[in-house]
MARMI-670703 format. One record per residue (C-alpha): x, y, z. Coordinates in steps of 0.1 Angstrom, whole numbers, plus 5000, padded with zeros to 4 digits. Each point is the difference from the previous one (the first is absolute). Layout:
// residues N
XYZ/...
This chain:
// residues 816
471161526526/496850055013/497349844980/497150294984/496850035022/497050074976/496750165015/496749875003/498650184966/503049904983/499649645013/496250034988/501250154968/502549814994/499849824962/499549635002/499949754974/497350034975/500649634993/498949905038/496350015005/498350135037/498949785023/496650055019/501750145032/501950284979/496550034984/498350105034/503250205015/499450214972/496350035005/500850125035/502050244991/498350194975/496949985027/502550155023/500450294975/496950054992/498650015038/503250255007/498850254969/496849975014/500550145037/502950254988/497650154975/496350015009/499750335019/502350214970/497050174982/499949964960/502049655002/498849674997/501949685002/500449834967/499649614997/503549824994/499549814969/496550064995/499350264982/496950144998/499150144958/496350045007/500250265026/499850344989/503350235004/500250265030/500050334980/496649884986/498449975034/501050305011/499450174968/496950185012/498550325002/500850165029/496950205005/498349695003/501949835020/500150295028/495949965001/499749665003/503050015027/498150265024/496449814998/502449755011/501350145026/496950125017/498749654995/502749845018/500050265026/496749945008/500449614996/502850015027/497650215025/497349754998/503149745006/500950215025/496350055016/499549644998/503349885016/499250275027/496449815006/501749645002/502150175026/496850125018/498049704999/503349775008/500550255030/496350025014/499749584998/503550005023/498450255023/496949795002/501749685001/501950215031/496550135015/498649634998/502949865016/499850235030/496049964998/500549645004/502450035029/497550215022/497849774991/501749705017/501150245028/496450055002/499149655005/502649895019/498750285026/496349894994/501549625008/498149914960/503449914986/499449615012/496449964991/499149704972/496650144989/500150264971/496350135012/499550335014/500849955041/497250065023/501350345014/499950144966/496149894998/499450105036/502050364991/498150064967/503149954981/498349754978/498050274981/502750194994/501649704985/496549974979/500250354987/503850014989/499149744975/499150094965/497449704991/498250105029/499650344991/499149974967/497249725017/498750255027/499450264969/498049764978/498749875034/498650435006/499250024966/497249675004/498950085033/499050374984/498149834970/498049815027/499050295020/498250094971/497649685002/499350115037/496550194995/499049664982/501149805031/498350235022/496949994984/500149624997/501149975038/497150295013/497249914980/500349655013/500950085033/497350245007/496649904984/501049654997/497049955032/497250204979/500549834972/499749685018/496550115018/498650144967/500649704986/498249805024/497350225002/499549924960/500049615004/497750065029/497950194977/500049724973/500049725022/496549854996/499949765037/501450235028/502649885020/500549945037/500950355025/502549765016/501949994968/500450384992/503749995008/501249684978/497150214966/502450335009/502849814989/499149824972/496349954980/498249754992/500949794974/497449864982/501649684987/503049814999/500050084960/499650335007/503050035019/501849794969/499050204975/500950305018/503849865004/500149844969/497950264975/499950345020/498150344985/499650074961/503450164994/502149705017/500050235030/499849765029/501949684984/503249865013/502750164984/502949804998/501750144963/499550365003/503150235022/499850324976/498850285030/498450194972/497449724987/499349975036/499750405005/497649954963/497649685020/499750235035/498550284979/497949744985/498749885030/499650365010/497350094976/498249635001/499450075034/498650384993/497949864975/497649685010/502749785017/501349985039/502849805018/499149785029/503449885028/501249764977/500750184974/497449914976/497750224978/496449975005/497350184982/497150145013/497749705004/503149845021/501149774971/503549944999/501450164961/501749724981/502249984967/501649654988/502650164975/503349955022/502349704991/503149925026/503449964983/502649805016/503250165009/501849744981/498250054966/499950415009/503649974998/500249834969/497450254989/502650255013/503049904983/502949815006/502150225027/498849885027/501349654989/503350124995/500350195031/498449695017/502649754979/502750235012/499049985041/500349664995/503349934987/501350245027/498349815024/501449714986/503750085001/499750095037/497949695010/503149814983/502450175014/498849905035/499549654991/503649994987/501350125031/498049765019/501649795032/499449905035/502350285013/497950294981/496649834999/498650225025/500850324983/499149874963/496649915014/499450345013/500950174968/497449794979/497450045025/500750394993/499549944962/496449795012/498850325017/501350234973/499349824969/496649784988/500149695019/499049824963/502850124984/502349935036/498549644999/500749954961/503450165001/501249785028/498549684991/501049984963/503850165012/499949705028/499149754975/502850104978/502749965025/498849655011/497949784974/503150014980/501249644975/502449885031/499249955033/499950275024/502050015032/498149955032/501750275019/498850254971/496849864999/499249995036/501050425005/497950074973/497149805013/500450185031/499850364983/497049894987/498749865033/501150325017/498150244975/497049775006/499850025036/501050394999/498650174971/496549764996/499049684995/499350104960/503649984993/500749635012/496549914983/501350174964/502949835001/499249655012/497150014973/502550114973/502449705014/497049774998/499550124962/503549994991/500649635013/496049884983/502050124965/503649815006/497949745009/498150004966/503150054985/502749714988/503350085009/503149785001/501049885040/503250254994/497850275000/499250115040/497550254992/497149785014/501949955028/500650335009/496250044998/499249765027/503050115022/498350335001/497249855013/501649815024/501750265013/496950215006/498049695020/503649995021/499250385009/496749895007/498250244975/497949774980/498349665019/501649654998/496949884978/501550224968/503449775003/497949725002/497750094969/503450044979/501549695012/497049804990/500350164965/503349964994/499649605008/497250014977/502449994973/503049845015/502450104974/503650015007/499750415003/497349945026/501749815020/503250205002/497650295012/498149745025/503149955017/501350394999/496550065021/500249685025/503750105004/499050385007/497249945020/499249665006/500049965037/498050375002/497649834982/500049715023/499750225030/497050154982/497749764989/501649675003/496949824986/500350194968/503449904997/499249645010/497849994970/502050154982/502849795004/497649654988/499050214969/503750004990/500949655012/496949894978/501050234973/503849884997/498849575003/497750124969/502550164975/501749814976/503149795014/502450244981/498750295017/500049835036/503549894999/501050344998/501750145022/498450305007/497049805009/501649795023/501750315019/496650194998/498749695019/503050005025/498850365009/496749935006/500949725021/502450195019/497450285004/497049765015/502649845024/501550395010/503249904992/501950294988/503349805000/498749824972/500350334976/503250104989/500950344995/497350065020/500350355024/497450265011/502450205019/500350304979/496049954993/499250025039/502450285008/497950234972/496949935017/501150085030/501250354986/496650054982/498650065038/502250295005/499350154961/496349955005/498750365015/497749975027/496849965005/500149814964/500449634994/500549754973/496749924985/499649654990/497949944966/497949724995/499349994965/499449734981/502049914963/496750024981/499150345017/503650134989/500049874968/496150154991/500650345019/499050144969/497049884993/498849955033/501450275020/502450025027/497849985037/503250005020/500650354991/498150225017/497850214982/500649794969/497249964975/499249544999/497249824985/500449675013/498149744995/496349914991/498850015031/501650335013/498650194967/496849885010/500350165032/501450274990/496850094973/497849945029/502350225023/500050284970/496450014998/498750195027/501250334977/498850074967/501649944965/500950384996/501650055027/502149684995/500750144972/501450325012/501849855028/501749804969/500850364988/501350125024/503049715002/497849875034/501949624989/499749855034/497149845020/500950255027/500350304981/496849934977/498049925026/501750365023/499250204969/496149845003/499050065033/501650364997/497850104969/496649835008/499750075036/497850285014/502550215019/503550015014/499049825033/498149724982/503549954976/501650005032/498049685017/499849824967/503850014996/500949925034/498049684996/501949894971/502449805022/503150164982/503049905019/503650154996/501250194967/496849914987/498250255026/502550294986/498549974967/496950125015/501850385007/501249964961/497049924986/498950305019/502550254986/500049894963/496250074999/500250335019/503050104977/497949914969/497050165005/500250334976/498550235034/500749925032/498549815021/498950015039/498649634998/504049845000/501250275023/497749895028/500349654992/503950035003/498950185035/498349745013/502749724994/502750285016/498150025030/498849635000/503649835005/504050144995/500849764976/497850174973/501150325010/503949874995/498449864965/498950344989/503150145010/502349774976/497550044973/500250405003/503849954997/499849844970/497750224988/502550295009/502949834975/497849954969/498250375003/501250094965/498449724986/496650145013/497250224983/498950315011/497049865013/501849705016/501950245017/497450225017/497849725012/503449865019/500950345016/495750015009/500349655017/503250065019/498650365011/496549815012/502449725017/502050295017/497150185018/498649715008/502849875013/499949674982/504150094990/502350225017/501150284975/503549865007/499349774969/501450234983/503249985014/501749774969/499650314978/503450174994/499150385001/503150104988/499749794967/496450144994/498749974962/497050194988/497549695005/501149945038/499850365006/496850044987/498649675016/501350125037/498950334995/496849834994/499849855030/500750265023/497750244986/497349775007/501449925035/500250375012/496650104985/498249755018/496850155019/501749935039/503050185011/500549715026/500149724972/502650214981/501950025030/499949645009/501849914967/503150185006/499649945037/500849644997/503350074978/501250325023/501649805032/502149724986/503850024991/500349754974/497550244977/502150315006/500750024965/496649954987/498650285024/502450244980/499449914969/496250045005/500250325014/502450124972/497449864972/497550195018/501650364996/501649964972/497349844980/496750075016/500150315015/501850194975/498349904973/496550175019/500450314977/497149914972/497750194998/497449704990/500649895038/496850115023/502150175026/497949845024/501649674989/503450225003/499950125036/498649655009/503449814984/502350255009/498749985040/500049654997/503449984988/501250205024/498549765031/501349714984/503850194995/499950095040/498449625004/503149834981/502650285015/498649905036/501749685008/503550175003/498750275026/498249705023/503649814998/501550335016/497350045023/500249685013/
């Protein structure tokens, strides 16, 4: 018989001993299963409307019973259920609308993504047919300038859109200031010589001893003058209202437009103006006021505020961080390159703050509490060497006397002989006297105060210079060094016995033995290759026509720079001593107090400059300052200050005038290396034109126009302006200056000063930019009515001669 099969609920069903308790994995089989259930109602359940799937076990007494929830009025119920309705209709068309939008946008960026892709193919087809596929450079390639392409490359950017319509926009506000430029230009321009002879028909007139006939010519240009403290109260006072003073505060263009109108109705009333632009009344006496005070710009900034300081602050930590970053990169390999990026920052930055910068970043890198290595010191030593022979002499003189002060205070101070710092100091200057910028008799002057003291730290650094440069030193002077060498051998019999046993002493002496006999054997450790192979590179890093300057300064010169001056800088202000103030008083007094004075004022802080800015205020007329100053003796950069003393006077009279112009003539036509000195100066001028007065401005633009038609400079000076980056102050300057060239009385002097610009190639680009400033801002701007039209006609033929002058050179190439 067959034994009975019982089914699986009947197995779970079954009865089992209420006496036997559960175990844990009956506990969880169970658990399992009920989950099974209740997942199984779930799914079988949830779409039949009206059901709900009831918790096993748990039920639920706080939740209210069906037939109350549905217990509602039916009215009711039907409203709220169409508002519904419509609201979830119109829900799920603004689901709808928006899904259909993704769909659009997702689309569009896969059809553009699609459009670039084939874009960028054509593109390389492109340049694989243009052969541009293998070039390295990312800048525009010459066919494109050559085709015109770069414009178009110009134009499709945004940036320089939106610069070319601010650029429109500024260059219309200017046109309105042309009438005033006009004026200013014409008036000058055109009774400029009747002015001149009125005026010396009045001093004639006044003049009580007649002067010579043969002299007419030299009175024409400039009247007498009755003193020498005429003429210094003329620079220094001027008229009653401040009118002919030196104005070195004011910029505003209205408080000069306020002083012009001023001088305007002094000279109506009782007052007239003789050449150098100094009001005289009717008896010929020069007017005078003593009310000005000169501010410095130091204490006008304080005055100010304290922006500039930040701004200033803020330059300098910048400056900083890129000096450093150089010097951290610094090696034999890239020395070249490094010293060619700081000589940049020199001619971009002020050579004060370049000098600073470098020396106190220098110092920090090398006077540190251990000792140096020699292969770091000697590539920063030639750095410094290489800057010095390149960039000036004033860069090796700032640092050696910094060096000079740094070692006089380690000197002063007491530190333990761990501490290398004096060390470093004197390696420094070792290392300098082995590049052969300072003299052999500085290393000597430090030797013989370090064995002055004879401490154990003295010594160590006696032996760290011997070692360095002993036999140089030998080679040098070997007498000095003879001496030298007794001094010590005195000094170390002298000391105390503990002090001469030691054994720094007695290897400092070994040295200095080996050095008199030229034994080199003698030293150990002792190899100058590396040293000689960077001075044989320093020839190749030094440019040429520029050298290494060798300084002979003495330790008491360096350490009392301050107080006595620093003579081997050129153009430096130094005292000396007792005997050279005396000669300079007796020097100083061939000019008067006053005018001392106001060469003082006028920052005139050098022998050369004071006694410049002298002769050019008490001296008759331009051709008398011209003898006087040629007899000077000037020699060098010191005969360029003679063109700058020229040009600060001229640019701060408050009128212009004629008395610098043809001084600045004479020294054109007398030799080309004023001429070149002009040039640069005009240049500089050129970068700092925003920093100028209204004033300051027109008597520039009045000197280079008299300098151009009298061919003293080529109106290619003007060259290093960027016409396409024009501001309003450039503008107005050149426009200036070409006014007052093409309404000059002779047609054939106008012609000659575009003549000399119209054949050559290199100043292609110039001769297009002149004749585009001329049409677009010249003559289009002839529409005023307060314009003579006589004065109209006469610039727009001239303009027209000097557009077929500059448009010329191409048709003589074809011709020829």
């Amino acid at each position: 018989m067959k034994p009975k099969k019982f089914s699986k609920l009947e197995k779970q069903t079954k009865p089992k001993s209420i006496n036997t308790p559960k175990t844990r994995k009956q506990i969880r089989k169970e658990l399992r299963k009920e989950k099974k259930a209740r997942k199984h109602d779930y799914y079988t359940n949830r779409n039949q409307n009206g059901k709900y799937v009831l918790l096993r076990n748990k039920p639920s007494e706080s939740s209210p019973p069906l037939e109350k929830k549905l217990s509602k009025d039916p009215k009711e119920f039907q409203a709220i259920t169409s508002d519904e309705i419509r609201l979830r209709q119109l829900n799920k068309e603004k689901r709808e609308q928006e899904k259909l939008r993704k769909q659009m946008e997702e689309q569009r960026k896969e059809q553009l993504l699609k459009a670039n892709n084939v874009e960028d193919r054509n593109i390389k087809r492109l340049e694989k047919q243009l052969h541009l596929n293998k070039r390295k450079s990312k800048t525009t390639p010459k066919s494109f300038l050559d085709d015109g392409l770069d414009y178009l490359l110009e134009v499709c950017d945004s940036s320089n859109m939106q610069a070319a319509v601010a650029a429109e926009q500024q260059f219309t506000e200017v046109n309105d200031d042309f009438d005033e430029d006009f004026q200013l230009m014409a008036n000058k321009t055109k009774s400029q010589m009747t002015r001149d002879t009125s005026e010396s028909e009045e001093d004639d007139a006044t003049m009580s001893d007649g002067g010579d006939n043969s002299e007419e010519e030299d009175q024409a240009m400039s009247d007498d003058v009755d003193d020498e403290e005429e003429d210094v109260e003329a620079m220094s006072d001027g008229s009653d209202d401040k009118e002919e003073e030196f104005d070195l505060e004011s910029g505003d263009p209205k408080s000069m437009d306020m002083e012009e109108s001023e001088q305007q109705e002094e000279g109506k009333s009782d007052t007239w103006e003789d050449i150098y632009g100094r009001l005289r009344g009717k008896d010929g006496e020069i007017v005078t006021n003593n009310e000005a005070k000169y501010i410095p710009p130091a204490i006008r900034a304080k005055m100010e505020g304290g922006s500039s300081d930040k701004k200033r602050a803020e330059t300098l930590r910048k400056l900083q961080r890129q000096i450093k970053g150089l010097l951290n990169r610094l090696a034999e390999s890239n020395m070249h390159s490094i010293a060619s990026q700081i000589e940049d920052l020199y001619m971009n930055n002020s050579r004060n703050d370049m000098n600073d910068t470098l020396t106190t970043l220098l110092f920090d890198s090398l006077v540190t509490p251990v000792l140096t290595p020699e292969r770091l010191m000697l590539e920063h030593m030639l750095l410094v060497t290489i800057l010095h022979a390149n960039v000036g002499t004033e860069v090796g003189a700032h640092f050696l006397q910094m060096s000079v002060k740094r070692f006089h205070n380690l000197f002063d101070e007491e530190r333990p002989v761990e501490n290398k710092m004096l060390d470093n100091g004197a390696s420094i200057i070792a290392h300098l006297y082995d590049y052969k910028v300072i003299h052999a008799q500085l290393i000597y002057e430090m030797l013989n105060k370090l064995s002055g003291r004879f401490t154990e730290t003295d010594i160590e650094c006696i032996l760290l210079i011997l070692k360095s440069v002993g036999f140089s030193l030998r080679k040098d002077d070997p007498l000095e060094l003879k001496k030298l060498i007794l001094s010590l051998q005195e000094r170390a019999n002298n000391v105390q016995s503990k002090v001469r046993d030691n054994a720094r002493v007695k290897f400092m002496l070994d040295i200095l033995l080996a050095i008199k006999n030229n034994n080199m054997s003698k030293i150990p450790n002792y190899d100058t290759s590396y040293a000689d192979h960077l001075k044989k590179l320093l020839k190749s890093f030094v440019r040429k026509g520029s050298y290494v300057t060798t300084l002979n300064i003495s330790l008491e010169d360096l350490l009392k720079a301050d107080q006595y001056g620093k003579w081997w800088v050129v153009g430096s202000a130094w005292s000396g001593k007792t005997e050279d103030k005396k000669e300079a008083v007796v020097k100083q007094k061939g000019y008067s107090r006053q005018l001392l004075d106001l060469a003082r004022k006028q920052r005139m802080n050098t022998d050369a400059r004071r006694n410049i800015f002298c002769i050019i205020m008490s001296a008759e007329d331009y051709l008398e300052a011209f003898e006087q100053l040629l007899h000077l003796g000037l020699k060098n950069q010191q005969e360029r200050e003679i063109i700058h003393v020229i040009l600060h006077c001229c640019l701060q009279e408050k009128a212009f005038n004629p008395y610098y112009a043809l001084l600045a003539q004479k020294f054109c036509e007398y030799e080309r290396k004023f001429q070149m000195t002009i040039k640069y100066s005009i240049w500089d001028k050129l970068k700092a034109l925003t920093e100028c007065s209204a004033s300051q401005l027109s008597n520039l633009a009045k000197l280079l126009t008299h300098l151009f038609l009298e061919r003293g400079l080529a109106i290619s000076t003007l060259k290093v302006v960027q016409f396409s980056e024009l501001d309003k102050i450039t503008l107005r300057f050149i426009r200036q200056i070409l006014i007052g060239v093409l309404l000059c009385e002779e047609e054939d002097t106008c012609k000659d000063v575009f003549r000399n610009v119209a054949q050559s190639e290199k100043l292609k680009l110039f001769r297009e930019s002149l004749k585009l400033f001329i049409q677009h801002f010249l003559v289009r701007n002839l529409k005023s009515d307060s314009i003579p039209e006589k004065q109209k006609s006469l610039l727009r033929d001239r303009a027209g001669i000097v557009n077929g002058i500059l448009s010329s050179s191409a048709d003589k190439k074809l011709i020829f």
